[in-house]
N, C-alpha and C positions, 0 to 999 in steps of 0.2 A: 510951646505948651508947658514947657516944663517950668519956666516963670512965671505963668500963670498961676501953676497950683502952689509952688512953694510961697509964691505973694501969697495968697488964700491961705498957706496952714500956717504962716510968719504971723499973719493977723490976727490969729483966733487966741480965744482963751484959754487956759491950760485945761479948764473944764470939758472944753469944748473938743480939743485934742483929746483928751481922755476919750470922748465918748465915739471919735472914730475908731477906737479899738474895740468896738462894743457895737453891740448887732441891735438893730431894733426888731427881729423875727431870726427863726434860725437861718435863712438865707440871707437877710439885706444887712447892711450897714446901717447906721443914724445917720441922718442928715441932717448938718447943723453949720450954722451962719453962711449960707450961700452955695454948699457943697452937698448936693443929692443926694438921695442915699443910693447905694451900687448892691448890684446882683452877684451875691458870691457864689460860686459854684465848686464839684469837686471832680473827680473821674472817679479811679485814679490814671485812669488808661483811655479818657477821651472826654467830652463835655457831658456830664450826668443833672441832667435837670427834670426838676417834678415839675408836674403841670399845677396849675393853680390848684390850692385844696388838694395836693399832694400831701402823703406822708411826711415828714420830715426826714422819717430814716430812709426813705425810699426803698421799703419792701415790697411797697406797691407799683404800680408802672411808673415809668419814664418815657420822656419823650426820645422819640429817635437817634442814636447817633453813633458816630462810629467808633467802635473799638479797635485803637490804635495796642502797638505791641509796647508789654512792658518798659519800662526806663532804663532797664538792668538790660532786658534784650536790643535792646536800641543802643545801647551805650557799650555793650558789649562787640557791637558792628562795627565800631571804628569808623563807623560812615557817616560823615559831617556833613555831606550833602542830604542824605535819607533824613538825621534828626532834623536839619534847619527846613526840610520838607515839611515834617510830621508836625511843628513847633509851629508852621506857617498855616497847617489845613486844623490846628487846634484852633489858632487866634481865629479863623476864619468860622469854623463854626461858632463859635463861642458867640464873637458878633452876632451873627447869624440869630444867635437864641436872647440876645441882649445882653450877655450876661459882661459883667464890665471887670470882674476879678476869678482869673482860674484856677484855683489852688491847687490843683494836680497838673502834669506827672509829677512826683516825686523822684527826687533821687536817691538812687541805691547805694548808699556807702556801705563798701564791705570792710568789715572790721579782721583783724588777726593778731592772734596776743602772742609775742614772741616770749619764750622760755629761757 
């Protein structure tokens, strides 16, 4: 799959490249020479998706879904089986909702300014 898509962006124009960094609505992507456009999505703490004619900010509802525990508290667990859990029941709903890109969780980098 993965020579599939890098044939497909080796191919395009640098126009065209451009324009996958660039939304054609606040949720999707441009589709452009042969390449769909994808469903982006956020959490930041599990699959956050508006229903059609949703808000964009989403103050308004959301479709169902589970709220997983922060990145910081996951990552603070030391537990590499529970995150590659949590990381497997995201990608699953995500599909689930069609959504093809998840931009959450995020990760928690803690910063410290040594003196």
């Amino acid at each position: 799959m993965t020579d599939i898509v890098e044939h497909q962006v080796t191919g395009l124009s640098l126009e065209d490249k451009a324009s996958l960094t660039s939304g054609s609505d606040f949720w999707h992507s441009q589709a452009v020479s042969g390449i769909p456009s994808m469903l982006l999505n956020d959490g930041p703490h599990g699959v956050r998706k508006q229903p059609e004619g949703g808000d964009a900010l989403g103050f308004g509802q959301s479709i169902p879904a589970t709220c997983f525990p922060p990145a910081v508290g996951l990552g603070s667990s030391w537990n590499l089986d529970l995150i590659q859990t949590v990381g497997e029941a995201l990608g699953d709903e995500a599909k689930a909702e069609c959504v093809s890109v998840l931009l959450g969780p995020g990760i928690n980098i803690k910063r410290s300014r040594s003196h």
